[in-house]
PLY file of the C-alpha trace (Angstrom):
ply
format ascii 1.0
element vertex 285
property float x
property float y
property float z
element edge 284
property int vertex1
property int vertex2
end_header
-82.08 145.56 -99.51
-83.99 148.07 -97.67
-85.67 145.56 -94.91
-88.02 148.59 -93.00
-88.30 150.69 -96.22
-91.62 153.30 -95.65
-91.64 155.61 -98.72
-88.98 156.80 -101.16
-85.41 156.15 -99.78
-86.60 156.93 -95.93
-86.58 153.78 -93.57
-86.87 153.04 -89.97
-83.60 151.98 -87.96
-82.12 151.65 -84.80
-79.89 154.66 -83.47
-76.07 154.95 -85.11
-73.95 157.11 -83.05
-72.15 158.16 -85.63
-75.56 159.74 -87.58
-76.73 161.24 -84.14
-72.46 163.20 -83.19
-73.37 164.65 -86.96
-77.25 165.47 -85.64
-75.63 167.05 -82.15
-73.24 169.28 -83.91
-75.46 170.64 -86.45
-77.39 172.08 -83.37
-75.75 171.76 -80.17
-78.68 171.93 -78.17
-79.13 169.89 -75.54
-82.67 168.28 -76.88
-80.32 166.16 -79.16
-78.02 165.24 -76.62
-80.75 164.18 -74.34
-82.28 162.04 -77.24
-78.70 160.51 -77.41
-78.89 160.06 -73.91
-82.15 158.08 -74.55
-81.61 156.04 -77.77
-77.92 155.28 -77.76
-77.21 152.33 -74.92
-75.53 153.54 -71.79
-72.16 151.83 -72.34
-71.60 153.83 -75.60
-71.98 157.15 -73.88
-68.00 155.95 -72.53
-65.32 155.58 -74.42
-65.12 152.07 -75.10
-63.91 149.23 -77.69
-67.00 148.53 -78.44
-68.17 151.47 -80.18
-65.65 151.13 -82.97
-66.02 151.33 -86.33
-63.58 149.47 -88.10
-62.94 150.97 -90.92
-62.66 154.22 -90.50
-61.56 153.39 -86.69
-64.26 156.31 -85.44
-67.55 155.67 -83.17
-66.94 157.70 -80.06
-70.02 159.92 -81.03
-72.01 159.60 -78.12
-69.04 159.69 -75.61
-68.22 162.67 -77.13
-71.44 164.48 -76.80
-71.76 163.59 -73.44
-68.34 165.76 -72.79
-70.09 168.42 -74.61
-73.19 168.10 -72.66
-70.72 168.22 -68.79
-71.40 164.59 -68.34
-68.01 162.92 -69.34
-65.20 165.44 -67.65
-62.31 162.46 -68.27
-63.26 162.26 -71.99
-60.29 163.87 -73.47
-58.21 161.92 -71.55
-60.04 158.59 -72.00
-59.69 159.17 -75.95
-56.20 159.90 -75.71
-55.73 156.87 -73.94
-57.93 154.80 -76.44
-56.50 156.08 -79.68
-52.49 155.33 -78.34
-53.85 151.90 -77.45
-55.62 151.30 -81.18
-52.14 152.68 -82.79
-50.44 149.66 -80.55
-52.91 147.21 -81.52
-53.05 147.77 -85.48
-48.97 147.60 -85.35
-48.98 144.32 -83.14
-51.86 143.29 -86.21
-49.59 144.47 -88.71
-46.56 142.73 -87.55
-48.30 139.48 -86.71
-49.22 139.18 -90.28
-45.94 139.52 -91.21
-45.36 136.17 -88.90
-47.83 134.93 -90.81
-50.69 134.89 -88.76
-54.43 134.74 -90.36
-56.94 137.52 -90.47
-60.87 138.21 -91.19
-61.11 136.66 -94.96
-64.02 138.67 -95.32
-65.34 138.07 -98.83
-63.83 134.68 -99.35
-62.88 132.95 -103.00
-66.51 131.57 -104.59
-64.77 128.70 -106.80
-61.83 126.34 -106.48
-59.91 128.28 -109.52
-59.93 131.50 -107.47
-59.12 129.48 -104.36
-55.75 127.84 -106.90
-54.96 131.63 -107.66
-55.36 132.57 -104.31
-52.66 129.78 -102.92
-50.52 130.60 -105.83
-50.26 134.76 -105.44
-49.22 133.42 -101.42
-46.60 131.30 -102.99
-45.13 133.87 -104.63
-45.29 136.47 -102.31
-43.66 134.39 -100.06
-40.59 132.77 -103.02
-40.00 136.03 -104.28
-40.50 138.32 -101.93
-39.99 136.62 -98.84
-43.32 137.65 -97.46
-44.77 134.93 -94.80
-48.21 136.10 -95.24
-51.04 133.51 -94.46
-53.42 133.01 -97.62
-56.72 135.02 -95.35
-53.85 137.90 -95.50
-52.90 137.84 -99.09
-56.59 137.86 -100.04
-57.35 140.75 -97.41
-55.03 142.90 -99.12
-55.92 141.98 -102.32
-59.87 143.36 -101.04
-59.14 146.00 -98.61
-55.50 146.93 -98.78
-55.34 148.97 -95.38
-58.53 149.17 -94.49
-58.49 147.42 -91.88
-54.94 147.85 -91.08
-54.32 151.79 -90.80
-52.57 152.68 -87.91
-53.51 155.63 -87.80
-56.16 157.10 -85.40
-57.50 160.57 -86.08
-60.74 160.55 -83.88
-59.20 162.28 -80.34
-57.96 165.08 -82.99
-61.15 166.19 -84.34
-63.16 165.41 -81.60
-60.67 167.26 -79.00
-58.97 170.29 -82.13
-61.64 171.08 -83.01
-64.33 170.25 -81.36
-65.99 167.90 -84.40
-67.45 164.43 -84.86
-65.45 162.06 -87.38
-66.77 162.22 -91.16
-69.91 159.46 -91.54
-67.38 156.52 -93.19
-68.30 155.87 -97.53
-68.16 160.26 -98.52
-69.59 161.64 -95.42
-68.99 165.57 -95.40
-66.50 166.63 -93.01
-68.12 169.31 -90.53
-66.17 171.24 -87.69
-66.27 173.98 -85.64
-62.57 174.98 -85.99
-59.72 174.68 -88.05
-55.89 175.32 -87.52
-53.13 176.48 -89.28
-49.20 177.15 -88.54
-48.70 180.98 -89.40
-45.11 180.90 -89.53
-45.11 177.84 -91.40
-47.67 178.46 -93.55
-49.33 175.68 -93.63
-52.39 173.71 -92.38
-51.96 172.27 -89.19
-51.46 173.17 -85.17
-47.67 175.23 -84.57
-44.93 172.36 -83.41
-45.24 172.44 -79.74
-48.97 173.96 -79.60
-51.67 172.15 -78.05
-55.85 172.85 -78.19
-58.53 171.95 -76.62
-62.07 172.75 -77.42
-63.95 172.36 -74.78
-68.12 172.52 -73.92
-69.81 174.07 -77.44
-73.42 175.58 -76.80
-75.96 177.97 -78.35
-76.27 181.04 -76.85
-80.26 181.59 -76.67
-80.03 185.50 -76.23
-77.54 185.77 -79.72
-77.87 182.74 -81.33
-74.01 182.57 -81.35
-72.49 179.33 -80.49
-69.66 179.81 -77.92
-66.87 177.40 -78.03
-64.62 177.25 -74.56
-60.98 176.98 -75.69
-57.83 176.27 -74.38
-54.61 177.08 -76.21
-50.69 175.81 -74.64
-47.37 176.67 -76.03
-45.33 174.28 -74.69
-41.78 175.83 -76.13
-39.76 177.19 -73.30
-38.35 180.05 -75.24
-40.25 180.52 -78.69
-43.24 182.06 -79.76
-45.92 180.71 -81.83
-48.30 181.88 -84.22
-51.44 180.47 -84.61
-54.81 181.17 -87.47
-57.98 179.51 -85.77
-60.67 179.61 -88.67
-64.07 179.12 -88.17
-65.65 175.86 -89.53
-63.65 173.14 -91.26
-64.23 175.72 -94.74
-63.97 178.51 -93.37
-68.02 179.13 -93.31
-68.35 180.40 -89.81
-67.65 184.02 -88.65
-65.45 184.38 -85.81
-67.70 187.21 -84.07
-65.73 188.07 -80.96
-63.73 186.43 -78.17
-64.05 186.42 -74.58
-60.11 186.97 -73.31
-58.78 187.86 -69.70
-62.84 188.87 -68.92
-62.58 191.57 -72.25
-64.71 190.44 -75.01
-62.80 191.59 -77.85
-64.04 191.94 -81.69
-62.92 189.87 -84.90
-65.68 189.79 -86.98
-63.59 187.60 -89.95
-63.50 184.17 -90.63
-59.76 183.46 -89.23
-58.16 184.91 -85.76
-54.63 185.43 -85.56
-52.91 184.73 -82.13
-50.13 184.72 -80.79
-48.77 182.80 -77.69
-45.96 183.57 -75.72
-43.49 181.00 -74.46
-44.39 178.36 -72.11
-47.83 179.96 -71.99
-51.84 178.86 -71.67
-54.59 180.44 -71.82
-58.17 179.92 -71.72
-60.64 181.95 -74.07
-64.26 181.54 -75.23
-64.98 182.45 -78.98
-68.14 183.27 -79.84
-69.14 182.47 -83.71
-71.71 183.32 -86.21
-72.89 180.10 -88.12
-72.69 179.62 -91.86
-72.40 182.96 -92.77
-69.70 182.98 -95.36
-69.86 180.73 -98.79
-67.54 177.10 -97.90
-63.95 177.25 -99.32
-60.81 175.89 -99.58
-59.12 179.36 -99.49
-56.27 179.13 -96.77
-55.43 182.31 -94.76
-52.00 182.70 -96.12
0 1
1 2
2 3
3 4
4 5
5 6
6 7
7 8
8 9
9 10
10 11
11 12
12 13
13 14
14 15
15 16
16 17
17 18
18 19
19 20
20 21
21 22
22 23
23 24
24 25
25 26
26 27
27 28
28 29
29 30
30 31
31 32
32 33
33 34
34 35
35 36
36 37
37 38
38 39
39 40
40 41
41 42
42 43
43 44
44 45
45 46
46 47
47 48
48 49
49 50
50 51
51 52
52 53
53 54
54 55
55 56
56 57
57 58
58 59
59 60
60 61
61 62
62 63
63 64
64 65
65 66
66 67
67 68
68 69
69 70
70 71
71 72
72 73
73 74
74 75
75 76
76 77
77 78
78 79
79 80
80 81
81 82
82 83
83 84
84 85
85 86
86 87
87 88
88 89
89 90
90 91
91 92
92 93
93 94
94 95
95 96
96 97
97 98
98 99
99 100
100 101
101 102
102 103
103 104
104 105
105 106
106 107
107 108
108 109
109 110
110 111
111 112
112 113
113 114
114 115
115 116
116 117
117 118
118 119
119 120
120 121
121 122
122 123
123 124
124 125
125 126
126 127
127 128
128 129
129 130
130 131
131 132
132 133
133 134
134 135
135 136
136 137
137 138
138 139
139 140
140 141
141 142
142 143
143 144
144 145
145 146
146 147
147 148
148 149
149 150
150 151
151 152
152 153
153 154
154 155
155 156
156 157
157 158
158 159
159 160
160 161
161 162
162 163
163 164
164 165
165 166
166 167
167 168
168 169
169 170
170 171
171 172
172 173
173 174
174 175
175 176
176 177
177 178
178 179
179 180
180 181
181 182
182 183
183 184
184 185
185 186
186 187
187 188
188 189
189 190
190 191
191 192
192 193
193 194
194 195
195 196
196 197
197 198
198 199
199 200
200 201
201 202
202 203
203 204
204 205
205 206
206 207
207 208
208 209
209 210
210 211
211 212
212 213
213 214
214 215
215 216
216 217
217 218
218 219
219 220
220 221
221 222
222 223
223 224
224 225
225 226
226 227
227 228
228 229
229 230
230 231
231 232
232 233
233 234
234 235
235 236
236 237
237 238
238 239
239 240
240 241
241 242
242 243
243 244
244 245
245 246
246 247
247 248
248 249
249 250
250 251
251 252
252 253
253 254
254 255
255 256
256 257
257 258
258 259
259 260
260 261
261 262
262 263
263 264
264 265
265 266
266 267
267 268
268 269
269 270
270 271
271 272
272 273
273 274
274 275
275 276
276 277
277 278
278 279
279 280
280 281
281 282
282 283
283 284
């Protein structure tokens, strides 16, 4: 039920930080992040528990844009820190349930004959399959599954890989300035032993090019590795030129080979050419 409905499907609401990381990096300019500044509250411009979403385990947004606006240098390493610590706690959840501790019921049983089949499905699970699981569990997976339970946390990837907010949770379009892939491998993907960081992303108000700082790390003591950077997460941004070593050098393509030589880093700034090619799912191999 649409409480503030106006006209149509449009409604008043308070700020989501997820909807305003989406608004930031369709623009990048720094009118947006000041209005983030301004509507989102001050503790969710950290990194923080509380900013959460938990089920798609996103909702750094505005932390994130204030890296991207200079006002959160320790961000990469703050999200780091937070997504190894949600990967502990969803496998301490996981194996507590196992114990048979309870969780969130969430939509609970509406009659006593669902309640029966709920109490015998945990009966059986536990008889035949040995599975201790409390009856709140048993239903939970019965709703959700893992929902609630992935392990996995993908959030300090995009946001720090390239240089994206998470995907708005129930079909949100993914949306990203970069996108990697192994060239020796062929596949999608950073090189084994290859590290990136994108860091501040800006509009250049002379070209109207946004230039992305990057950092790039081989961390193999004796091996090459080949990496494709493409431009946007379907390959709908032109890679215009690169700022290496102080030489701007051309590309002027949608994907940029490099190369990095052992134990090596370096430090670039690509410049790129917004939604200029059709979206695809073409790799570059």
């Amino acid at each position: 039920v649409r409480f503030r409905q106006t006209e149509g499907w449009y409604e008043y609401g308070t700020g989501n930080p997820a909807h305003w990381g989406h608004i930031f990096t369709a623009t990048f300019l720094p009118e947006d992040a000041r209005l983030t500044a301004r509507i989102i509250p001050k503790p969710l411009h950290r990194v923080t528990k509380a900013a959460v979403s938990k089920k798609y385990k996103g909702g750094q947004d505005a932390a994130f844009i204030a890296y991207q606006s200079g006002k959160y240098p320790t961000f990469p390493e703050d999200i780091l820190r937070h997504s190894i610590e949600q990967f502990k706690l969803q496998q301490e959840i996981l194996a507590g349930e196992k114990e048979g501790k309870p969780a969130p019921y969430g939509y609970r049983p509406d009659t006593e004959r669902q309640w029966a089949q709920l109490k015998a499905i945990t009966r059986e699970l536990r008889d035949k399959w040995g599975l201790n699981l409390h009856e709140s569990v048993a239903h939970s997976y019965h709703q959700t599954y893992l929902l609630y339970r992935t392990p996995l946390s993908a959030e300090a990837m995009v946001n720090l890989t390239m240089g994206a907010a998470m995907p708005i949770y129930n079909g949100g379009l993914f949306s990203a300035t970069f996108r990697h892939f192994d060239a020796q491998r062929k596949r999608p993907g950073l090189p084994e032993n290859v590290a990136v960081l994108v860091g501040r992303q800006s509009i250049c108000p002379d070209t109207g090019l946004l230039q992305a700082e990057l950092t790039l790390c081989n961390l193999h003591t004796s091996q090459k590795r080949e990496l494709i950077i493409q431009g946007g997460a379907y390959g709908e941004h032109e890679i215009d030129a690169i700022l290496l070593h102080g030489d701007r050098l051309p590309v002027g393509s949608r994907w940029m080979h490099l190369s990095l030589t052992p134990y090596s880093l370096e430090k670039l700034v690509v410049f790129l050419r917004r939604q200029v090619f059709a979206p695809t799912l073409e790799v570059p191999f």
